[in-house]
N, C-alpha and C positions, 0 to 999 in steps of 0.2 A: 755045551754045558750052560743051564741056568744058573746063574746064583755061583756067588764064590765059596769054597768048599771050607769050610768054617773046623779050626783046629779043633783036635780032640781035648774036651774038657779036663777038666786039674777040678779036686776039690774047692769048693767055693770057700770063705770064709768064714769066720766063727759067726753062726747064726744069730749069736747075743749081740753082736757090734751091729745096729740098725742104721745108724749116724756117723757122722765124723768126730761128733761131740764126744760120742762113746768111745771113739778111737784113743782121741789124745787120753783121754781117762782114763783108760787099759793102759795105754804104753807108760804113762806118768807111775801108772801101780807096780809096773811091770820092770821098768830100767828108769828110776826116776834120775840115778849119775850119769847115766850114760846120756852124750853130748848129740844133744839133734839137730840145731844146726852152728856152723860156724861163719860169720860174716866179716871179711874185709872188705874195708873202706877203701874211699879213692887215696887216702896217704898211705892203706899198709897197714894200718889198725886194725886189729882185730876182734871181737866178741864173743863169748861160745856162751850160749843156755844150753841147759838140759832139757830132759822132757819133762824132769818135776820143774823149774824152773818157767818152762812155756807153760805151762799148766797154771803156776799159780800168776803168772800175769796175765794167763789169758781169765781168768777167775777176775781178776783187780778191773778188767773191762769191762765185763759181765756184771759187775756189781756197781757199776757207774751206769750203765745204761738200763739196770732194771728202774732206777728211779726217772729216765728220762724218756724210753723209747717202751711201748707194748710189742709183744709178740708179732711176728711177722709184719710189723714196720720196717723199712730200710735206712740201711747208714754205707754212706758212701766214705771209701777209704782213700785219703789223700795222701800217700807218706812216699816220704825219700826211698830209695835204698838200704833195707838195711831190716832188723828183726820186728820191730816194732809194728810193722802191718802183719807177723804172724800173729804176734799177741792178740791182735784188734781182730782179726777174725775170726780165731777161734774165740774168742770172745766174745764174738755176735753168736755164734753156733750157739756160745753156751745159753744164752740169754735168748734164744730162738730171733733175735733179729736179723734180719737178710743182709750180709755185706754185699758191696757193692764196690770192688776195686773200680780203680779210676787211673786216668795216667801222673806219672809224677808231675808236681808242683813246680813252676818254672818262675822264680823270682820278677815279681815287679812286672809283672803277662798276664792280658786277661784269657781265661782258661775255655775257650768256646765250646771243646768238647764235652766238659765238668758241666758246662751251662745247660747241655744239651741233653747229659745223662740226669740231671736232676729234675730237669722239666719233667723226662720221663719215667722216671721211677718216684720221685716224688718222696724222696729222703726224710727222716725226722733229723738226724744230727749228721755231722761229718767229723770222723774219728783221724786223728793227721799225727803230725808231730809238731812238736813247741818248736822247731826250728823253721816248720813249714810259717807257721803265724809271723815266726818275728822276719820274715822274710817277702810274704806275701803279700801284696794290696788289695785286700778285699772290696775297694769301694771301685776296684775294674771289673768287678765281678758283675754279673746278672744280681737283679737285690736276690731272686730266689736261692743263690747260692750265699752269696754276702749275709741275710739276713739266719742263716743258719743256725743250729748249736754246734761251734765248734768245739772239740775237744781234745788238750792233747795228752795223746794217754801214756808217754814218754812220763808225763811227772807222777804218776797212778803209782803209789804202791802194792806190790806183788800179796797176796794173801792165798792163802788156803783153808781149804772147807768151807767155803761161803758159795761152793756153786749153785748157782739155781736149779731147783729141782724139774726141770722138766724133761719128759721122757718126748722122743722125736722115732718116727716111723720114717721108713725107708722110701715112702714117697713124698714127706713133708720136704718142702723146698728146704736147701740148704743156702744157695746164694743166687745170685742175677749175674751172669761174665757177658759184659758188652762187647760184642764183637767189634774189633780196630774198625776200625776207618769211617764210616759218616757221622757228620755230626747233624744233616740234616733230617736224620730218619733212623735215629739211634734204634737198634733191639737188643731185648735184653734177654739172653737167654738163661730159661729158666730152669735151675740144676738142682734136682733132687738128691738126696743123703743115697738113694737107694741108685741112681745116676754114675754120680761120685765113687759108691764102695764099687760096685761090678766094672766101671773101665781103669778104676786103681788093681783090680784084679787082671783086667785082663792086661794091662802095662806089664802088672808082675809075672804074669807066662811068656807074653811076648820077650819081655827081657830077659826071663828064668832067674829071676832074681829070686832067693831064699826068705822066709819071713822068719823074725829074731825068735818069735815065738814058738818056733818049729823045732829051735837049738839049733840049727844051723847058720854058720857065719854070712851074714847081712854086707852086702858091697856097699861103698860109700859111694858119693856121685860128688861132679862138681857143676855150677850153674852160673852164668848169668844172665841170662832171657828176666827181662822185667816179669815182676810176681802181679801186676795189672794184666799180664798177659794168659790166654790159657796154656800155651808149654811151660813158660816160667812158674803159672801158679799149682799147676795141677803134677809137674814133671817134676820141678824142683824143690817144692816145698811139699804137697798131699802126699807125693808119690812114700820119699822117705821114711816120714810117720808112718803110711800104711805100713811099710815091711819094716819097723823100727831099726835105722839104721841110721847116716851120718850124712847131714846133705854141707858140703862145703859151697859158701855162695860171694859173688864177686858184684859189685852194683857193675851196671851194663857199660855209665862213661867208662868204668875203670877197664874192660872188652874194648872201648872203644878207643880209647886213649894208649891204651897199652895191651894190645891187643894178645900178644906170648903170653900175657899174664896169666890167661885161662891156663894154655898147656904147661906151665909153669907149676904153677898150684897141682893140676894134674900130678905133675912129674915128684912133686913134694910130698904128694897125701898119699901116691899111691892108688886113688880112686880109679876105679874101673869103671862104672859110667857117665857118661855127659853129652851132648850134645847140640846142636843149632840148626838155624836154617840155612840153606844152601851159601848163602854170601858169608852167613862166620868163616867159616872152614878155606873160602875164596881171599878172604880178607884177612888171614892170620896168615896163607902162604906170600900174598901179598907184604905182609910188612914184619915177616921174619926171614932171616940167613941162615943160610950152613951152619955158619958156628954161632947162633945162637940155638939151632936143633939141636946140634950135636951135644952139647951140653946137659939134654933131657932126657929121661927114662919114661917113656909111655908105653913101656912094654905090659903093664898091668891094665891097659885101657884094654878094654875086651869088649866095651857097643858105644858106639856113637852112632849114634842116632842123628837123622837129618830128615827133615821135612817143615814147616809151614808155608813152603814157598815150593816151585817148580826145582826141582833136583837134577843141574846136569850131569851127569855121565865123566866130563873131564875134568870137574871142580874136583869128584871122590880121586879121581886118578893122580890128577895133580897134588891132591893134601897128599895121600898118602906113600906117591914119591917123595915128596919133599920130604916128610916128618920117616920114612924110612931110617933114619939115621937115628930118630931116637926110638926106636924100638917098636911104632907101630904097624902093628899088620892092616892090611887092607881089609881083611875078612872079618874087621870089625865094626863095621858101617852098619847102621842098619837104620836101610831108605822104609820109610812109614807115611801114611797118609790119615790126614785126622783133621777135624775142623771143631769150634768151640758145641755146634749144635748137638754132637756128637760127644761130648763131654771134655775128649780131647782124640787119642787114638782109634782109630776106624780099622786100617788092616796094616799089618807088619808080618817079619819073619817070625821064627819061633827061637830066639836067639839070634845072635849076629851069625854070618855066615858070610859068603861069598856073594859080592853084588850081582846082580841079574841085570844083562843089558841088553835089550832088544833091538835089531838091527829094521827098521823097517822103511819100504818106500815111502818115499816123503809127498810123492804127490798121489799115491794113495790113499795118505794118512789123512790128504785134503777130498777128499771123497768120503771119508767116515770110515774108511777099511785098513785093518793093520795088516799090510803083507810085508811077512820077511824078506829080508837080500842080504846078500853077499856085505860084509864090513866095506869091500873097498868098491862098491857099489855107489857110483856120483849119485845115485838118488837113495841113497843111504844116510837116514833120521835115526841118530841113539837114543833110546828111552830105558830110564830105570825101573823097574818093579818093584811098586811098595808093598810088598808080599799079598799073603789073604787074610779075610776075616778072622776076626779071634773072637774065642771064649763065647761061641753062639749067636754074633752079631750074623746079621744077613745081607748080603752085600748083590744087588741087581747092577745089571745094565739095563738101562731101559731106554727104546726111543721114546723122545718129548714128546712126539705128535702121537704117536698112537698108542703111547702107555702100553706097551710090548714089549716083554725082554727080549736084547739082542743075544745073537751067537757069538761063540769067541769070536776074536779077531773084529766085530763090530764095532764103531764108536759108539755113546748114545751116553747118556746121563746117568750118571752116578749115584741109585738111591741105596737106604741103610733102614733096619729094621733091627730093632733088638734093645736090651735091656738098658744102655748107653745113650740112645736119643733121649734128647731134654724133654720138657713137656711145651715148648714151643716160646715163643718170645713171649715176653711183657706185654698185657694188654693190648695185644694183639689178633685177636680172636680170626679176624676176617683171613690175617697172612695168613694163619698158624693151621688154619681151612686148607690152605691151598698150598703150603710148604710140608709140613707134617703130615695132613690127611690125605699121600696122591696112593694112589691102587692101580695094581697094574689089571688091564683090560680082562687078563682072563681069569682073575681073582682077586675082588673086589672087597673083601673081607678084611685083610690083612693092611691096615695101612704103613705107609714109609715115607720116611725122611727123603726129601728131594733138594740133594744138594748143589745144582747146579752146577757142578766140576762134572766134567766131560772126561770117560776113559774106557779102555775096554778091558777083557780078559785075554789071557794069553798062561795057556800051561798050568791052570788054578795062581796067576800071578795078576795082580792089578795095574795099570799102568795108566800113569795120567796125560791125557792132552790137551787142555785146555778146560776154557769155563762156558758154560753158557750163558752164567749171570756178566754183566758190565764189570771186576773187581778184576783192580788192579793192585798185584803184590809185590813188592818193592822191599828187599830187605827186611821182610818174615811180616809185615805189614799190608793190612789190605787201605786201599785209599780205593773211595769210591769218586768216580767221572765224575757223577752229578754235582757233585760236593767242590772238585777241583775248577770243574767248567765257570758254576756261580763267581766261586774266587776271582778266577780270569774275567769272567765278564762285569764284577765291581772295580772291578782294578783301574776301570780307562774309561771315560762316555765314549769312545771311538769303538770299543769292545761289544761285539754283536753275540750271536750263538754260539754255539762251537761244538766242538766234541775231544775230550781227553781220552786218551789209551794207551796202550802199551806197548812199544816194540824190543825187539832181543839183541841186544849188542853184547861184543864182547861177552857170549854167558851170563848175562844179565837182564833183566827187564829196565827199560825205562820207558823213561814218563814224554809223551807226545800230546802237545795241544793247540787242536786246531782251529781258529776262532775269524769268522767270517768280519769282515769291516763293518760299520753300520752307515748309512749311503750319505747319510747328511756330513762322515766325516772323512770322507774318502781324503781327502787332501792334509791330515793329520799328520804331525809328524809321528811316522810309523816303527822308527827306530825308537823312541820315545814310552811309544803305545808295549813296545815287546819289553822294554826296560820295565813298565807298571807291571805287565804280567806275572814276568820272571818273579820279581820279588817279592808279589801279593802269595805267588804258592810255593815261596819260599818261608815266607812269613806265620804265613796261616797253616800250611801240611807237613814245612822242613820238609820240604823236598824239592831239590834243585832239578824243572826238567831239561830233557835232551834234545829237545825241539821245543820252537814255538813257533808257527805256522799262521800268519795274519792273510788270510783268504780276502776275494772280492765278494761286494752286497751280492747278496742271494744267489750265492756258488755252494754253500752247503747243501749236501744230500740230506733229502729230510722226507719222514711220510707223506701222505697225504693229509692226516692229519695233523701235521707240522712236528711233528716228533722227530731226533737230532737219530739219525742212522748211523752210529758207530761205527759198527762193521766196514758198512762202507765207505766211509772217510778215511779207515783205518788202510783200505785198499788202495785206493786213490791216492794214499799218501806213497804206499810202498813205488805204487804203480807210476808215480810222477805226473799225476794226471790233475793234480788240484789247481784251482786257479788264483794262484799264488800273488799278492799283493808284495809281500816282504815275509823273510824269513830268518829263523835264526839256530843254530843249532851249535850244541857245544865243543871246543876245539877240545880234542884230545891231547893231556896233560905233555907237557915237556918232560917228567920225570920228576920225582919230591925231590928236595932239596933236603937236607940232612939239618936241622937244626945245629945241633953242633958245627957245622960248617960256617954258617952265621956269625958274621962279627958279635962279638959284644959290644953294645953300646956306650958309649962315650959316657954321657949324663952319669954313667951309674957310680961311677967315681966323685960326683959334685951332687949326690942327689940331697941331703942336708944344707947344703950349703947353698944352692939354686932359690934365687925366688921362685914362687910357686907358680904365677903363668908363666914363665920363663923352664921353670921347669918342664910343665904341661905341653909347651910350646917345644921342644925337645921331644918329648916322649910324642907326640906329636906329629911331629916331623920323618923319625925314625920309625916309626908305627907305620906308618901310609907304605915307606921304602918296602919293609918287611914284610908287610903283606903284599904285597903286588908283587915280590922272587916269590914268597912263600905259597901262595895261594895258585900263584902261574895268572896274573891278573893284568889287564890291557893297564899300561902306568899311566893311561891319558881319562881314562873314569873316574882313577883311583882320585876320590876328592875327601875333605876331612867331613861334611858332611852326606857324602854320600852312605847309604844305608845297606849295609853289609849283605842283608837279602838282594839285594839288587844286585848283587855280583855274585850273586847264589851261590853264595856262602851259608851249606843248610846244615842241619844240626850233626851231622858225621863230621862234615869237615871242621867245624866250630868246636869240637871236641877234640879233634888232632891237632887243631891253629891254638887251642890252650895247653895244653900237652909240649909243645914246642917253644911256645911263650915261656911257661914255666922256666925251661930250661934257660934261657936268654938274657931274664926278667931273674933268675934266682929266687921266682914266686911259688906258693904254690895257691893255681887259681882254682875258681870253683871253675868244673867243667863246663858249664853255659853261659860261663860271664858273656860273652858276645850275644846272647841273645839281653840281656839286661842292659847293655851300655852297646847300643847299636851302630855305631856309629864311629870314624876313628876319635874324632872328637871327645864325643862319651866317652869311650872306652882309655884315653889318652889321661882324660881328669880322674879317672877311676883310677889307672893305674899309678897314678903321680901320688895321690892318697894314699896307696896299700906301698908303695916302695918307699916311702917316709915313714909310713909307721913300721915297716919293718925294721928300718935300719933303728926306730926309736924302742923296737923290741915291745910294738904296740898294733901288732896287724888287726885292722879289724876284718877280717879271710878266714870263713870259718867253714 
C-alpha cells in the first residue's frame, strides 16, 4: 500500500467562518455566558472569561494596536501563564496583525531565544503583561528587543463594538508558531486561517468531539502544555473555541510543581479530554501514590492524547495501571503524530480506542525493515501506532534518496500533503524550495511536506522511528545539536568541536555531548572544563545532560569537508570506541527525599529578631545543607558561590526544589526563583528578605 488510507470525511464547517477572527465572533453571538476558559494559577486562584468577555478584550487589543501596528505587521506575545495571551491574540486576528507567541518571561534573564525570534520576524510591538515589565530587565535584552513597543494589555479596558472591520480569507496568514528549539536558525512557521480552521476540523473527528452549534453537548478538556507551544496553543486554547466548549487550563510550573494537580482538576471538572507528551504521563506516575489515585474519579476521561515526543509502549501501560484505581481505562489513550509544520495533528485514531503495539525485530528495524516477532522474542522492539491520516491529509513513506514511496513494513521518511501544511517558514524561500516543495519520482506534480521523522506503515497504522533530521526531543521539546554544541564549545577555551545527541535511558531520551579537547590545551584541568559545559547547557537550554564526553585533539569523526558526523559519534559512543580524554556521566538519583521529612529550620523561630547578615548567614548555611540531601548533591562542590547550573540543577528540577522550599520556608515562591538568585548566596539574601517581610505581613512574592 501507498499512501496512508485517509478517514472517511465528516462535513466540513460552516463555510461563512473563513478565519479564526470569524470564529470567536460567532461563538461570542452564539454563547456569549457560557465560560470558555478557566485559569488557575500557581496559588489556586482562579479566573473564568466568557466568550463575550474574550471577545470584548480581545477587541480592547485590537483597538490599541490599530493605532500602532498596520496590517500584516508582527507582534511578539511575551505573557506568563494565564488568559491574557488569549485576549492578545485574538486581538492581533482581529486587527489582521501576525502574533507571534514567544516562550515565557524569566525574571532578571536575558531572553536569547525572544532575541532570535525578533531578528527574524521582525516585530512592530510586543504585547506581554504589566507583571512581565515590572519584572523584567530590558537593558539585558538585544536593543532590538529592548528598543520595542512594549505593551501591557492586562491594564487595556475591555470594549465592544469597536472591532475593526476587516474581512480575512482562508489563506490570509493568521500567525507565525516558531518551532521549540534553535535559536540559531529560528523558522517561523507560517499558519494560514484556512490552515488553522481544516486541522481544528480534523482534531474534531479525530477526537469525535461534538460542535455546540450542532445542539449537542460539547466535552470540556483540561491543559497545561505552554500556549507558546503548538499542542498547548492550537490543543488547548483554538481547539475549544472551535467546538465551543470549556477548556480548563493549569500554568505548566503548577504541572510541574504539583504535578496530580492536572488529574486532580480532571477528577473535579469532570473533563473528558486532555493530554501530554510522553514524560507527563511518566512523571505524574512518578510522583503520585496509591492513596493519592485512589482518591480520584477519572472515570469520565474518555482520550488522552499523547504525542510531541517518541511514545513508549510501557510509559501507556504503566499510567494506566497506576491510575486504574481512579477509574481510568486504557482504551482511552490516543497515541497521535503531528508537528508545528503541519499546523499541529498529522494522523491519529478515530476516537480513542485500544492502543496498537507493534512487536518488531529490532535489528531489522536497524536495516529500515519492520518485521513482526513473537512479544517474548529477545530481539523483540515495542512500537506504538499513531493511527492514519485524517480528514483528507495524505500521508507517504518515501525513501530520501530516490524520492520513491516505500511498501508497508518499509522505513523511509515521513512526507504529508493536504490542506494542514503551513505555507512554509518565514522568509525563507530557499528552505521552503526544498522542505515543502519535495515530489515523489513518479509524480512530480503534487508537491509535500518533508518532515524528516522516519516511520513506516503497518496495517493502514503509522509508526514512528526515528528522525532523519539532527532534533533532539527531550520532554515534548525539540533542542537542536548545533545550538547545544556552540554552547559547549563557548563554555571552556579548552572546548574544541563536538557533537550533541540523544540517547534512551530508562524510557527516556537524553542529552549526550561529545566534545573533542583542543591540542594547545590538552593539559587543562578537565574536570573543570566538564564543570564549564554542564552548566553553560544548563544555563542557556535548562537542560541538565546525561553524559559529557571530553575526547582527544582530532578523534572526532568528521567529513571530508570537516563537517561533525553525528551519527557516528553517536555509535562510537554506544560502541565504546571513542577516544576518551575524561568523562562524566550522571549518577542515578538515591531516591527524593520527602520535603516534609526535612527538618524545619532553626532561624525561622528568631527570623525578626536576627540581624540581617546573620540572618542571611543562617539561611545560608542551612540552604547549602538542604540542597545537597535535597537535590542528591556531591556535599564537597556544594559552595555558596557556586552556580546552581553547575550542578545541573535545570529548570524541572528548580521547579520541584521551589515546591519543596515552599514547604520548609512557609513561603510561597515564584516557581523560577533559582534561575533569578543563582546561586546559594543569592538566593540565601533573597530568601532572608521575603521571610521578614512575611512575618512583617509585607511580602514582596508576587
Amino acid at each position: 500500500m501507498h499512501g496512508n488510507t485517509p478517514h472517511q470525511n465528516t462535513p466540513r464547517y460552516d463555510d461563512e467562518v473563513t478565519s479564526l477572527a470569524a470564529l470567536l465572533t460567532l461563538r461570542a453571538s452564539q454563547f456569549p455566558k457560557r465560560r470558555a476558559f478557566v485559569f488557575e494559577d500557581e496559588t489556586g486562584a482562579t479566573v473564568a472569561w466568557t466568550y463575550s468577555e474574550l471577545d470584548q478584550r480581545a477587541q480592547a487589543v485590537a483597538k490599541w494596536l490599530g493605532g500602532q501596528a498596520e496590517r500584516g505587521d508582527r507582534a511578539l506575545l511575551v505573557y506568563p501563564a494565564g488568559l491574557d495571551f488569549i485576549a492578545a491574540f485574538f486581538g492581533c486576528l482581529y486587527a489582521g496583525v501576525l502574533p507571534v507567541p514567544a516562550t515565557y518571561p524569566k525574571p532578571r534573564r536575558p531572553l536569547p531565544r525572544l532575541d532570535s525570534i525578533a531578528a527574524d520576524c521582525k516585530p512592530s510591538v510586543v504585547l506581554t503583561h504589566s507583571s512581565v515589565l515590572s519584572g523584567l530587565c530590558l537593558d539585558q535584552q538585544s536593543p532590538a528587543v529592548a528598543n520595542l513597543n512594549w505593551q501591557p494589555t492586562d491594564l487595556l479596558e475591555p470594549i465592544a463594538g469597536e472591532r475593526p472591520d476587516q474581512k480575512f480569507g482562508t489563506d490570509d496568514l493568521a500567525f507565525l508558531q516558531y518551532t521549540s528549539g534553535s535559536t540559531s536558525e529560528p523558522r517561523g512557521v507560517m499558519i494560514s486561517h484556512g490552515n488553522l480552521l481544516h486541522n481544528l476540523e480534523t482534531i474534531r473527528q479525530g477526537f469525535e468531539i461534538a460542535r455546540a452549534d450542532a445542539g449537542e453537548p460539547v466535552p470540556s478538556g483540561v491543559f497545561w502544555l505552554p500556549a507558546y507551544h503548538d499542542m498547548g496553543l492550537i490543543g488547548g486554547i483554538l481547539t475549544p473555541i472551535f467546538v465551543g466548549g470549556t477548556s480548563y487550563l493549569l500554568a505548566p510550573t503548577t504541572f510541574l510543581r504539583r504535578p496530580q494537580r492536572w488529574v486532580e482538576l480532571l477528577s473535579e471538572t469532570g473533563a473528558q479530554i486532555s493530554g501530554a507528551p510522553n514524560f507527563g504521563y511518566e512523571f505524574l506516575v512518578q510522583k503520585t501514590d496509591q492513596q493519592q489515585r485512589a482518591q480520584l474519579d477519572l472515570s469520565n476521561w474518555r482520550l488522552a492524547f499523547c504525542g510531541a515526543e517518541p511514545i513508549h509502549p510501557s510509559t501507556l501501560q504503566d499510567f494506566a495501571e497506576a491510575f486504574a484505581v481512579s477509574g481510568f481505562r486504557e482504551d482511552a489513550f490516543y497515541p497521535c503524530y503531528g508537528m508545528a509544520e503541519v499546523t499541529l495533528l498529522v494522523s491519529g485514531g478515530k476516537g480513542s480506542d485500544a492502543v496498537r503495539v507493534l512487536h518488531v525485530d529490532r535489528d531489522q528495524l536497524g536495516e529500515h525493515k519492520a518485521v513482526p516477532v513473537e512479544v517474548a522474542s529477545e530481539q523483540s522492539h515495542s512500537m506504538v501506532g499513531c493511527g492514519a491520516s485524517l480528514d483528507g491529509q495524505r500521508i507517504e513513506i518515501v525513501d530520501p534518496q530516490t524520492a520513491t514511496a516505500c511498501d508497508d513494513g518499509r522505513v523511509g521518511e515521513i512526507w504529508v500533503r493536504g490542506r494542514s501544511v503551513s505555507r512554509g517558514y518565514w522568509q525563507r524561500d530557499d528552505v521552503n524550495r526544498e522542505v515543502f516543495g519535495a515530489c515523489l519520482s513518479d509524480n512530480g506534480d503534487e508537491p509535500f511536506l518533508r518532515t524528516g521523522d522516519l516511520g513506516f506503515e503497518w496495517d493502514g497504522e503509522l509508526y514512528i522511528t526515528g528522525r532523519l533530521k539532527d532534533v533532539i526531543i527531550i520532554r515534548g521539546r525539540n533542542h537542536y545539536p548545533q545550538d547545544i554544541e556552540r554552547t559547549a564549545t563557548k563554555s571552556h577555551v579548552a572546548v574544541g568541536m563536538g557533537a550533541a545527541f540523544s540517547v534512551e535511558t530508562s524510557r527516556a531520551e537524553q542529552l549526550v555531548v561529545v566534545h573533542q579537547i583542543e591540542r594547545e590545551h590538552r593539559k587543562a584541568d578537565l574536570d573543570e572544563v566538564i564543570r564549564a559545559v554542564r552548566a553553560a547547557i544548563v544555563e542557556e537550554h535548562e537542560l541538565d545532560p546525561h553524559a559529557i564526553v571530553l575526547i582527544k585533539p582530532v578523534s572526532l569523526p568528521i567529513t571530508s569537508s570537516g563537517k561533525v558526523q553525528r551519527q557516528r559519534c553517536y555509535q562510537q559512543y554506544l560502541a565504546g570506541e571513542l577516544a576518551i580524554a575524561a568523562e562524566w556521566t550522571a549518577e542515578p538519583k538515591q531516591g527524593e527525599v520527602d520535603a516534609a521529612e526535612l527538618p524545619r529550620p532553626e532561624f525561622l523561630n528568631n527570623v525578626i529578631s536576627l540581624e540581617t547578615d546573620k540572618l542571611v548567614s543562617e539561611i545560608e548555611g542551612w540552604l547549602i545543607r538542604w540542597l545537597t540531601i535535597r537535590a542528591d548533591l556531591n556535599p564537597s562542590v556544594m559552595q555558596p558561590d557556586t552556580p546552581f547550573a553547575e550542578l545541573g540543577i535545570d529548570s524541572l528540577t528548580a521547579v520541584e526544589i521551589s515546591q519543596d522550599m515552599d514547604q520548609c520556608l512557609e513561603l510561597q515562591l515564584p516557581p523560577m526563583m533559582i534561575w533569578s538568585c543563582p546561586t546559594s548566596r543569592a538566593l540565601a539574601s533573597y530568601l532572608a528578605t521575603e521571610l521578614v517581610a512575611v512575618r512583617k505581613g509585607e511580602s514582596t512574592t508576587a
